[in-house]
Backbone as XML, in Angstrom:
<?xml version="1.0"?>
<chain id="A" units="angstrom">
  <residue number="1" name="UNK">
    <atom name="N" x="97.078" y="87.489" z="89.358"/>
    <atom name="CA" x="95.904" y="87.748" z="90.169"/>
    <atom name="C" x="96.330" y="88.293" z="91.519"/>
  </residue>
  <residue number="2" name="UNK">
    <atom name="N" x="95.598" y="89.115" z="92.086"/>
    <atom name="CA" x="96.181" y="89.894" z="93.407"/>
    <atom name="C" x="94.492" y="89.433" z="93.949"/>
  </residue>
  <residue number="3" name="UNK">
    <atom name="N" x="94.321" y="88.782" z="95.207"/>
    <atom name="CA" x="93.463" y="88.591" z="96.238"/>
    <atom name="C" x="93.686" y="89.065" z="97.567"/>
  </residue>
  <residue number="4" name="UNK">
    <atom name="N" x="93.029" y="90.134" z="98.202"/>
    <atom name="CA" x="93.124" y="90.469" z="99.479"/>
    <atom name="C" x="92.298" y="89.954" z="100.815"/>
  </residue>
  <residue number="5" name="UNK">
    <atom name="N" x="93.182" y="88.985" z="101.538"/>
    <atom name="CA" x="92.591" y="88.184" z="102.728"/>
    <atom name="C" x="92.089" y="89.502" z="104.033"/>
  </residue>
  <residue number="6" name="UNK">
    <atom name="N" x="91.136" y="89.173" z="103.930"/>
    <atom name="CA" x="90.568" y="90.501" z="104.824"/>
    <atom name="C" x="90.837" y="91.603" z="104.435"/>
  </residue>
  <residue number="7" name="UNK">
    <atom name="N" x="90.171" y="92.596" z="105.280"/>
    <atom name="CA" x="90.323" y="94.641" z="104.708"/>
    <atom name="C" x="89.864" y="95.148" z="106.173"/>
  </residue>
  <residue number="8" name="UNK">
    <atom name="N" x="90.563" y="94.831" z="107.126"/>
    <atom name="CA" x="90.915" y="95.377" z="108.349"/>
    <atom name="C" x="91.610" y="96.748" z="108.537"/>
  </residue>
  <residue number="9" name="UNK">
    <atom name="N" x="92.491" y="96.728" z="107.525"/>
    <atom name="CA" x="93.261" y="98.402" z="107.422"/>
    <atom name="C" x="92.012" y="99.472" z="106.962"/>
  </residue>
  <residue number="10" name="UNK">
    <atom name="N" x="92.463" y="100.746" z="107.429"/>
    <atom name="CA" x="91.596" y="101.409" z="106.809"/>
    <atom name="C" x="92.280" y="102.021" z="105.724"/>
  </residue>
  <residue number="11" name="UNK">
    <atom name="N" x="93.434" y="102.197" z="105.069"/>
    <atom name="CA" x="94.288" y="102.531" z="104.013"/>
    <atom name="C" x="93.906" y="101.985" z="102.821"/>
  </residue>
  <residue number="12" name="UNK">
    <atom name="N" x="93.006" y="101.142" z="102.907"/>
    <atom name="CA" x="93.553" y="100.208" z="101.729"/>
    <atom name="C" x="93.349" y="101.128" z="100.111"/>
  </residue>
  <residue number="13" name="UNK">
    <atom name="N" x="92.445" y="101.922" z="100.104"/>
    <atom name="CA" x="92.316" y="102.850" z="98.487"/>
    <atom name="C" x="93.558" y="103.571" z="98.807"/>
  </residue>
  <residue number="14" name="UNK">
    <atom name="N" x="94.620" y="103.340" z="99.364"/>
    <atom name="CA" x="95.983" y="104.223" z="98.965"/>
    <atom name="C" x="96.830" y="102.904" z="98.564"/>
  </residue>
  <residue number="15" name="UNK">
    <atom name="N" x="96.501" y="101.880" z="99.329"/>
    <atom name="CA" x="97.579" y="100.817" z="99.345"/>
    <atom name="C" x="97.472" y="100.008" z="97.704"/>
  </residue>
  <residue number="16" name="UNK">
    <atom name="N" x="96.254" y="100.075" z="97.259"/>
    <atom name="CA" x="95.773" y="99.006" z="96.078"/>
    <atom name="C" x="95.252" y="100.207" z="95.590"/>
  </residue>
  <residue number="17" name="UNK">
    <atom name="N" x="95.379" y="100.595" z="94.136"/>
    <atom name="CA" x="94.966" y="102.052" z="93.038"/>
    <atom name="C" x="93.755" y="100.696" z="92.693"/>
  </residue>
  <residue number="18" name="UNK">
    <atom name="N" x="92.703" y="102.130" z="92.201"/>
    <atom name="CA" x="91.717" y="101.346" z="91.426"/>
    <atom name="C" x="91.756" y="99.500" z="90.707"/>
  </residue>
  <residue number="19" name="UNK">
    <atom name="N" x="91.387" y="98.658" z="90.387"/>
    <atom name="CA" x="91.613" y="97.988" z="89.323"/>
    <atom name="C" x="92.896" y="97.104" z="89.692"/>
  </residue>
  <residue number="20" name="UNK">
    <atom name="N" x="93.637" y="97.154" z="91.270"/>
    <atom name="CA" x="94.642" y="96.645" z="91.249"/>
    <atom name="C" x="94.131" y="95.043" z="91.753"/>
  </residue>
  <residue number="21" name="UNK">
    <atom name="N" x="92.926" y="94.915" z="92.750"/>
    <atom name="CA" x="92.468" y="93.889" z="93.193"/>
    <atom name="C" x="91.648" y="92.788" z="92.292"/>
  </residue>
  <residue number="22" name="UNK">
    <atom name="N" x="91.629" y="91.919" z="92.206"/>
    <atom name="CA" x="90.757" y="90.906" z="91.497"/>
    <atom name="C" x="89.290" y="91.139" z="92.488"/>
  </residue>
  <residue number="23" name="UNK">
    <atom name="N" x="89.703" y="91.017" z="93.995"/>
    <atom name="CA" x="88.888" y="90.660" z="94.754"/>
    <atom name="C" x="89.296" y="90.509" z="96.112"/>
  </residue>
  <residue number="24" name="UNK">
    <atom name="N" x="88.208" y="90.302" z="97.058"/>
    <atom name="CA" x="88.463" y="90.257" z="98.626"/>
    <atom name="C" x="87.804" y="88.999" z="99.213"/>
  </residue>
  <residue number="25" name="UNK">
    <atom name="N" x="88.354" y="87.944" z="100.022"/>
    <atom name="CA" x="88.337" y="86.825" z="100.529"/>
    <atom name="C" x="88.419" y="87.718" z="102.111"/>
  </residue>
  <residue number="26" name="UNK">
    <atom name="N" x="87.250" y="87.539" z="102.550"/>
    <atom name="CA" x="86.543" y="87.765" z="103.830"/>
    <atom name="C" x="86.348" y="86.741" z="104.779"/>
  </residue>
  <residue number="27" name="UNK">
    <atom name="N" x="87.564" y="87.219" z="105.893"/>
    <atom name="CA" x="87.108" y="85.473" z="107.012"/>
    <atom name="C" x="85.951" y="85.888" z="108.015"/>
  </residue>
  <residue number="28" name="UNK">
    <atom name="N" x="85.731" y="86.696" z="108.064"/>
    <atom name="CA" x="84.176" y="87.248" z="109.238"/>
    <atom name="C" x="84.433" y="89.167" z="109.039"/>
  </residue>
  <residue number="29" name="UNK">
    <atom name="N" x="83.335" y="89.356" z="109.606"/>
    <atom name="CA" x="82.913" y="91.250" z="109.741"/>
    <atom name="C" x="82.644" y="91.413" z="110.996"/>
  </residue>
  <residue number="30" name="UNK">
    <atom name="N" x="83.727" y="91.102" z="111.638"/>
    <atom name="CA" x="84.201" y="92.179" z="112.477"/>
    <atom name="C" x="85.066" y="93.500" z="112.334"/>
  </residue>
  <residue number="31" name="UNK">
    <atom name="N" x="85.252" y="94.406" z="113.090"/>
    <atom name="CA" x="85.268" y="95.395" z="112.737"/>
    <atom name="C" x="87.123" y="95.178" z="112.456"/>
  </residue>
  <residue number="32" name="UNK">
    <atom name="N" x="87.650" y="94.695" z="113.433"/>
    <atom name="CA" x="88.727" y="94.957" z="112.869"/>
    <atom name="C" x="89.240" y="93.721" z="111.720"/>
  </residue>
  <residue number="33" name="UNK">
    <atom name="N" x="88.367" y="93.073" z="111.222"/>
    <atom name="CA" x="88.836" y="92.576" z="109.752"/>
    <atom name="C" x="88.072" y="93.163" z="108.898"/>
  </residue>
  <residue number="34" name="UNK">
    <atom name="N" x="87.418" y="93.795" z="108.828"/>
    <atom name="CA" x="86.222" y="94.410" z="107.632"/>
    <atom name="C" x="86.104" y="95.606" z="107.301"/>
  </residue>
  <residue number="35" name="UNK">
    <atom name="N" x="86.936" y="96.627" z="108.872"/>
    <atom name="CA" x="86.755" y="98.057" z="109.049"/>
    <atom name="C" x="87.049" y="99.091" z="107.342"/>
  </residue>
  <residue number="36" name="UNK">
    <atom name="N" x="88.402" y="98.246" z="106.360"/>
    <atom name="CA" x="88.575" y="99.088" z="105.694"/>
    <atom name="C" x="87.419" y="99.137" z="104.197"/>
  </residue>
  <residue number="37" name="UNK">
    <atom name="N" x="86.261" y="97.792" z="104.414"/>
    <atom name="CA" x="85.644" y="97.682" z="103.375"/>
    <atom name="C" x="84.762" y="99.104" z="103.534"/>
  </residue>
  <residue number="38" name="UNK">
    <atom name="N" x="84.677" y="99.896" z="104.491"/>
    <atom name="CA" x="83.830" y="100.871" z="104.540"/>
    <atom name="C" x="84.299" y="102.076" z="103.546"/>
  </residue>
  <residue number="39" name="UNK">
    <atom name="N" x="85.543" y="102.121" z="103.372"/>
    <atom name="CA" x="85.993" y="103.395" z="103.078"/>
    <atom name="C" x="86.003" y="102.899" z="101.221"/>
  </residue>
  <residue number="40" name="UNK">
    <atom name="N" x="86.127" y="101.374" z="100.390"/>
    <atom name="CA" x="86.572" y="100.792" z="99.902"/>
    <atom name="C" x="85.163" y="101.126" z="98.522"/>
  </residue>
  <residue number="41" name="UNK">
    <atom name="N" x="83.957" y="101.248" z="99.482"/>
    <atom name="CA" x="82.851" y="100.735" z="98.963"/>
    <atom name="C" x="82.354" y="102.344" z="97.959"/>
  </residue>
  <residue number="42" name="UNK">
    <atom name="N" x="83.255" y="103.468" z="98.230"/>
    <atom name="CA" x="82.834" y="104.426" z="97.244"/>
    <atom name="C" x="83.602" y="104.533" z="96.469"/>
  </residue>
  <residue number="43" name="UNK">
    <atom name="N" x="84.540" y="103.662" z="95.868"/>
    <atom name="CA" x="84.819" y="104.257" z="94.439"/>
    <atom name="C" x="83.778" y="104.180" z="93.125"/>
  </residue>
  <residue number="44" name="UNK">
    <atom name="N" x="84.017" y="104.429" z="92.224"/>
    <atom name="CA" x="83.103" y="104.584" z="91.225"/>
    <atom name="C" x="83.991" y="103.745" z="89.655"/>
  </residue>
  <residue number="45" name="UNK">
    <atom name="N" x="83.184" y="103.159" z="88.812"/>
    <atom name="CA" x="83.370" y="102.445" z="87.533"/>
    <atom name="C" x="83.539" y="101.322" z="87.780"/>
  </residue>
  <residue number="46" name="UNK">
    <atom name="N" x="83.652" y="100.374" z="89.016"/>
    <atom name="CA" x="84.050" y="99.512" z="89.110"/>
    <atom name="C" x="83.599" y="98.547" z="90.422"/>
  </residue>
  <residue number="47" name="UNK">
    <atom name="N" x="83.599" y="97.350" z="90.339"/>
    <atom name="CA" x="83.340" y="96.612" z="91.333"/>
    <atom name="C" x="83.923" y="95.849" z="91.534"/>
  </residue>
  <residue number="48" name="UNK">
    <atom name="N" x="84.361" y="95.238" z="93.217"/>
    <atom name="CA" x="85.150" y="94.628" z="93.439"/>
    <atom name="C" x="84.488" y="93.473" z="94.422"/>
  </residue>
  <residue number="49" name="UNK">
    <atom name="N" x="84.462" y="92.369" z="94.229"/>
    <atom name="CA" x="83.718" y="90.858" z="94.468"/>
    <atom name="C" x="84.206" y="91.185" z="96.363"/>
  </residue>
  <residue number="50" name="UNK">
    <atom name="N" x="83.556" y="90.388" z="97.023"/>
    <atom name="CA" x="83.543" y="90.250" z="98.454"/>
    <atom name="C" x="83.664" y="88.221" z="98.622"/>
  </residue>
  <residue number="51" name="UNK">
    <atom name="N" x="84.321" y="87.699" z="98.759"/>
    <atom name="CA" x="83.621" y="86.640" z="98.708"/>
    <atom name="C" x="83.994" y="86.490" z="100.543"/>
  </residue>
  <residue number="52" name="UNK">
    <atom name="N" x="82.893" y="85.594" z="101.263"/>
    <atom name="CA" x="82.977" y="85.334" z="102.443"/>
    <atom name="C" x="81.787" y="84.855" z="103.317"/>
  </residue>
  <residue number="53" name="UNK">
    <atom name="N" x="81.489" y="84.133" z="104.506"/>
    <atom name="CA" x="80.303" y="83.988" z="104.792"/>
    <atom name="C" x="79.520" y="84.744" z="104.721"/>
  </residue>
  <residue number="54" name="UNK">
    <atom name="N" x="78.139" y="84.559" z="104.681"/>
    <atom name="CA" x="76.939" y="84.834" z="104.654"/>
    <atom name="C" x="76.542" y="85.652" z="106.098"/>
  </residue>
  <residue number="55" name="UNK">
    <atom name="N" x="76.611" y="87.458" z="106.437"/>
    <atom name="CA" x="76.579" y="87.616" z="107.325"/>
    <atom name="C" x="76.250" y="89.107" z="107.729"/>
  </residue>
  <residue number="56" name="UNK">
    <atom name="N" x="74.888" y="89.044" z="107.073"/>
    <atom name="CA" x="74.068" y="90.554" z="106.691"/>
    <atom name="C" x="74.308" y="91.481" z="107.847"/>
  </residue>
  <residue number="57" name="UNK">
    <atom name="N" x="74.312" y="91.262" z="109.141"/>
    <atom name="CA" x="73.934" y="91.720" z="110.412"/>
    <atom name="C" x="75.810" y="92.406" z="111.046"/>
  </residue>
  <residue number="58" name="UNK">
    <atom name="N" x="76.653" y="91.076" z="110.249"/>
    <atom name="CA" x="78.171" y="91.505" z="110.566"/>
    <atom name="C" x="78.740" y="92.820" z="110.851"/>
  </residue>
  <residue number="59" name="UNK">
    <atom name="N" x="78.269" y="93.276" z="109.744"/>
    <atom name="CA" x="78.752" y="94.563" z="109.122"/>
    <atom name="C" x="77.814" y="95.691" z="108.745"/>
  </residue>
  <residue number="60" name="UNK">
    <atom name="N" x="76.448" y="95.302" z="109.163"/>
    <atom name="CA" x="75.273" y="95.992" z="108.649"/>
    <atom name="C" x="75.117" y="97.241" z="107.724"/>
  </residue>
  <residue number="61" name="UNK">
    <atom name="N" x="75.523" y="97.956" z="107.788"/>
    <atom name="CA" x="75.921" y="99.287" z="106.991"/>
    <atom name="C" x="76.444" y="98.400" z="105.620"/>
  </residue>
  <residue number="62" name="UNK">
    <atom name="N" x="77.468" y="97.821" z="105.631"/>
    <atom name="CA" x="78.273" y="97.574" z="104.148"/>
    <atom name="C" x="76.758" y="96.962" z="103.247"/>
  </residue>
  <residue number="63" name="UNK">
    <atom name="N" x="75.966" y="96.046" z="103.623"/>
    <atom name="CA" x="75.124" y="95.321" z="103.035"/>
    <atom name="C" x="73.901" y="96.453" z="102.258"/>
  </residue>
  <residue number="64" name="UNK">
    <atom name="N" x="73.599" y="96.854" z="103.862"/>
    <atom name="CA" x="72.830" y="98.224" z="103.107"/>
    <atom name="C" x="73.068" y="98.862" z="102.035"/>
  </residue>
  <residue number="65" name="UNK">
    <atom name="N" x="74.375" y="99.276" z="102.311"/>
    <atom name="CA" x="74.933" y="100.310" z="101.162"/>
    <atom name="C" x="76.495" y="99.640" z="100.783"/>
  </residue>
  <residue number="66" name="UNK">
    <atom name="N" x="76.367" y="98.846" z="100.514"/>
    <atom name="CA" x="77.721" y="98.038" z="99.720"/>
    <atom name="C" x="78.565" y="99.352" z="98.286"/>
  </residue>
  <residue number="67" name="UNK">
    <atom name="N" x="77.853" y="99.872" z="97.616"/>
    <atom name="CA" x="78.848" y="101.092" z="96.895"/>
    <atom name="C" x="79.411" y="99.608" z="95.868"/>
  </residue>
  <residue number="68" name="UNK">
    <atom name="N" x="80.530" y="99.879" z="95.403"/>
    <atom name="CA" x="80.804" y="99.528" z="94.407"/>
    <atom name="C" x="81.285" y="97.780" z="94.807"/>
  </residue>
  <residue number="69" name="UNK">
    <atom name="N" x="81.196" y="97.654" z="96.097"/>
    <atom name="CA" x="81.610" y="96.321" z="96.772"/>
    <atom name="C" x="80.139" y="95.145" z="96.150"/>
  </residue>
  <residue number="70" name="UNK">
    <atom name="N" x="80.839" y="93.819" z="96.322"/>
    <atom name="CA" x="79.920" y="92.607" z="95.476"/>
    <atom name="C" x="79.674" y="91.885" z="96.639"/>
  </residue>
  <residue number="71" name="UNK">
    <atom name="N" x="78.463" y="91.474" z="97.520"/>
    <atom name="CA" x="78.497" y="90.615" z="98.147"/>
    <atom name="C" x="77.956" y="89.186" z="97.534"/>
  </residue>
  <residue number="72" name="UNK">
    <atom name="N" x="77.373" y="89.491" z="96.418"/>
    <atom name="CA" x="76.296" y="88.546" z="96.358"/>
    <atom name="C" x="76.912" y="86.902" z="96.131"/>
  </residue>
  <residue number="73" name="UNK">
    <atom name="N" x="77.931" y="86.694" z="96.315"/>
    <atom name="CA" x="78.527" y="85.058" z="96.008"/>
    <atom name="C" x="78.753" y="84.927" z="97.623"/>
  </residue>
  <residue number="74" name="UNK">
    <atom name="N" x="78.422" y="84.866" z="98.534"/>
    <atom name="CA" x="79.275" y="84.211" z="99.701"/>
    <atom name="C" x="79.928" y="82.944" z="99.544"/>
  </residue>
  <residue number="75" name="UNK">
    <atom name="N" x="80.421" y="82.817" z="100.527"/>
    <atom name="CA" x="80.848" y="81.030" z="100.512"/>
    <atom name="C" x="80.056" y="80.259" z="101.142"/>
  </residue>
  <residue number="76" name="UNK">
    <atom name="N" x="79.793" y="79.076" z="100.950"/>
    <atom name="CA" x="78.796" y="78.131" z="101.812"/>
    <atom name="C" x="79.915" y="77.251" z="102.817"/>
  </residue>
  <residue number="77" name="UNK">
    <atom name="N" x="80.127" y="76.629" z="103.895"/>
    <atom name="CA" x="81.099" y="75.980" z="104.256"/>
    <atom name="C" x="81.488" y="74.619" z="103.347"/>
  </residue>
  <residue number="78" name="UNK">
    <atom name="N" x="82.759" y="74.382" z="103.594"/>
    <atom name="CA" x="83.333" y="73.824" z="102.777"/>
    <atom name="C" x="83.042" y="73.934" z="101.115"/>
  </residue>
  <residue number="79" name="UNK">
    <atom name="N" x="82.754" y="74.631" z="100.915"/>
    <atom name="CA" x="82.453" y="75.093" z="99.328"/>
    <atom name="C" x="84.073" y="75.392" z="98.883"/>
  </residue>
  <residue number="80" name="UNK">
    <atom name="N" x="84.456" y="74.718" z="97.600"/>
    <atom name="CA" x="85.639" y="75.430" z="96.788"/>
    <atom name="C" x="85.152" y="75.569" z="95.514"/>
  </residue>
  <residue number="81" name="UNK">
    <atom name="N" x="85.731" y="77.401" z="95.306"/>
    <atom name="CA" x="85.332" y="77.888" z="93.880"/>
    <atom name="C" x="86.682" y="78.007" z="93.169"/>
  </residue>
  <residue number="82" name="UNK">
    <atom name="N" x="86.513" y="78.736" z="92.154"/>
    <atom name="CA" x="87.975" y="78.737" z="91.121"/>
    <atom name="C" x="87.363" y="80.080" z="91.010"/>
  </residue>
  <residue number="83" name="UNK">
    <atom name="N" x="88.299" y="81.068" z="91.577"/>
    <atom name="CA" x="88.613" y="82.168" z="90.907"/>
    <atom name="C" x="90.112" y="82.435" z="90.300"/>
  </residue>
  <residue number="84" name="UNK">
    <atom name="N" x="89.638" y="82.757" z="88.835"/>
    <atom name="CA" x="90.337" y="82.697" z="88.317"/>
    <atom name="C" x="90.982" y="81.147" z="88.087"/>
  </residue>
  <residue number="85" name="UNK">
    <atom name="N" x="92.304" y="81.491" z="88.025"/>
    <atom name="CA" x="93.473" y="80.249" z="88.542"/>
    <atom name="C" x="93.682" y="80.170" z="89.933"/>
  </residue>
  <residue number="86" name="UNK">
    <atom name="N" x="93.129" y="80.545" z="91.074"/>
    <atom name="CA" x="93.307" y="80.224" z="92.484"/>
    <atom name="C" x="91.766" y="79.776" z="92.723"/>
  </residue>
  <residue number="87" name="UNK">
    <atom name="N" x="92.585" y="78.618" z="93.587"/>
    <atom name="CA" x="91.106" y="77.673" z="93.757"/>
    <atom name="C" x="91.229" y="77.581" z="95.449"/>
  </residue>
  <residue number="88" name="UNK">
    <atom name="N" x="89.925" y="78.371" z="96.002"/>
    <atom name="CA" x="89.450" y="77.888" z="97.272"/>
    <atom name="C" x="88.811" y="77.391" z="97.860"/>
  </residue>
  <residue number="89" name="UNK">
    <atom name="N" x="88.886" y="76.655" z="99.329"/>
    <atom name="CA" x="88.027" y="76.383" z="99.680"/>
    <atom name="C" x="87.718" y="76.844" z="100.962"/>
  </residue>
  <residue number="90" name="UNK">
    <atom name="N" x="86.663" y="77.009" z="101.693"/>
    <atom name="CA" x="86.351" y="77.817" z="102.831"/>
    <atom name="C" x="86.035" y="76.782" z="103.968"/>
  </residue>
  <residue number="91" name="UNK">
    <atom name="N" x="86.939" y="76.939" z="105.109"/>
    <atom name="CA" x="86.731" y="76.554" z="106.510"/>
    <atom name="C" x="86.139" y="76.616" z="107.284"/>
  </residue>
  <residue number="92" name="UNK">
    <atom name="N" x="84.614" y="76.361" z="108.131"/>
    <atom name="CA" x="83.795" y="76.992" z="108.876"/>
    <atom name="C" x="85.229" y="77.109" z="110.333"/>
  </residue>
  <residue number="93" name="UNK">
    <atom name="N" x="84.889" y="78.022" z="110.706"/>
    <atom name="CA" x="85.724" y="78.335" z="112.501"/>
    <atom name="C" x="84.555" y="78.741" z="113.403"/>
  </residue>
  <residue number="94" name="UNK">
    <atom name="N" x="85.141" y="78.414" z="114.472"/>
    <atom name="CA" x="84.439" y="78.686" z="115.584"/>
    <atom name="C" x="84.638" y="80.176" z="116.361"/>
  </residue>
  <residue number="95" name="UNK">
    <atom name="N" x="83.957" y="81.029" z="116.154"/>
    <atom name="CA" x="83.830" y="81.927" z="116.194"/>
    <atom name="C" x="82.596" y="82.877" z="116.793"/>
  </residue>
  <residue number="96" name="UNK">
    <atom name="N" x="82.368" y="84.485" z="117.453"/>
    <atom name="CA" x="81.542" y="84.618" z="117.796"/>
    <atom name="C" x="80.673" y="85.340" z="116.511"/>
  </residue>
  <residue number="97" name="UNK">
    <atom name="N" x="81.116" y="85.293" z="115.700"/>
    <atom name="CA" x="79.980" y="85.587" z="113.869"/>
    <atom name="C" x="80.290" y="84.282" z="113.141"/>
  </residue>
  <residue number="98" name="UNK">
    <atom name="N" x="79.705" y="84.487" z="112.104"/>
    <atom name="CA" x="79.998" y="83.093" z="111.122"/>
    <atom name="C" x="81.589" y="83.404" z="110.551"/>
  </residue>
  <residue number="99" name="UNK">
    <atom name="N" x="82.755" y="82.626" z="110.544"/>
    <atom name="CA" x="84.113" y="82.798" z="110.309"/>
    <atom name="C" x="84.696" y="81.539" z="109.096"/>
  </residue>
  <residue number="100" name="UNK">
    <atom name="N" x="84.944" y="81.852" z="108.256"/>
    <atom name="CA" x="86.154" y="80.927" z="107.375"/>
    <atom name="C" x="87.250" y="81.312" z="107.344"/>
  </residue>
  <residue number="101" name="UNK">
    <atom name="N" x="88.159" y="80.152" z="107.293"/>
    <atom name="CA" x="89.654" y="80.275" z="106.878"/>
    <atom name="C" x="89.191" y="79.605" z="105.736"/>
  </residue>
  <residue number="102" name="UNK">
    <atom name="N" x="90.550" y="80.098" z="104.841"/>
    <atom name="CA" x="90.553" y="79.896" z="103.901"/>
    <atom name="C" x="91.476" y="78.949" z="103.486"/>
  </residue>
  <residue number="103" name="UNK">
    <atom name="N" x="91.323" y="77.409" z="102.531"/>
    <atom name="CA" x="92.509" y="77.057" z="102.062"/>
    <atom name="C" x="92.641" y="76.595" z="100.263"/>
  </residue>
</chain>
């Protein structure tokens, strides 16, 4: 399983080929942790999960037009899911948007 903690780079469709990610573990949408989901969200055949707080306004554009990106699972605080065989659970932080770490 390959999970990517934030998408702050804007590289990332050179760094990860189609199909290489399971998914993206999102600690807040700010711009410089979220900036590369913009470029991320037009590929085509495929979708790639977002999991992370609940935070329509963060990133506004991605929600609107998310493209092949998944928001719809956020995390709730302290919530742990099982993806896959990696099991998380999400940290509320204090922060100026809604923020998890992840453990």
């Amino acid at each position: 399983q390959r999970w990517l903690i934030d998408s702050g780079l804007t590289d990332l469709t050179e760094r990860f080929p189609p199909r290489s990610l399971n998914g993206i573990l999102q600690t807040h949408y700010h711009a410089d942790h979220a900036q590369g989901l913009l470029h991320l969200r037009w590929g085509q055949g495929l979708v790639i999960p977002v999991h992370g707080p609940a935070d329509p306004e963060g990133l506004a554009d991605l929600y609107k037009h998310p493209g092949i990106l998944d928001f719809s699972q956020p995390f709730a605080a302290f919530e742990t899911r099982a993806l896959g065989e990696l099991h998380v659970t999400a940290l509320p932080l204090a922060h100026s948007r809604p923020t998890f770490g992840y453990l």
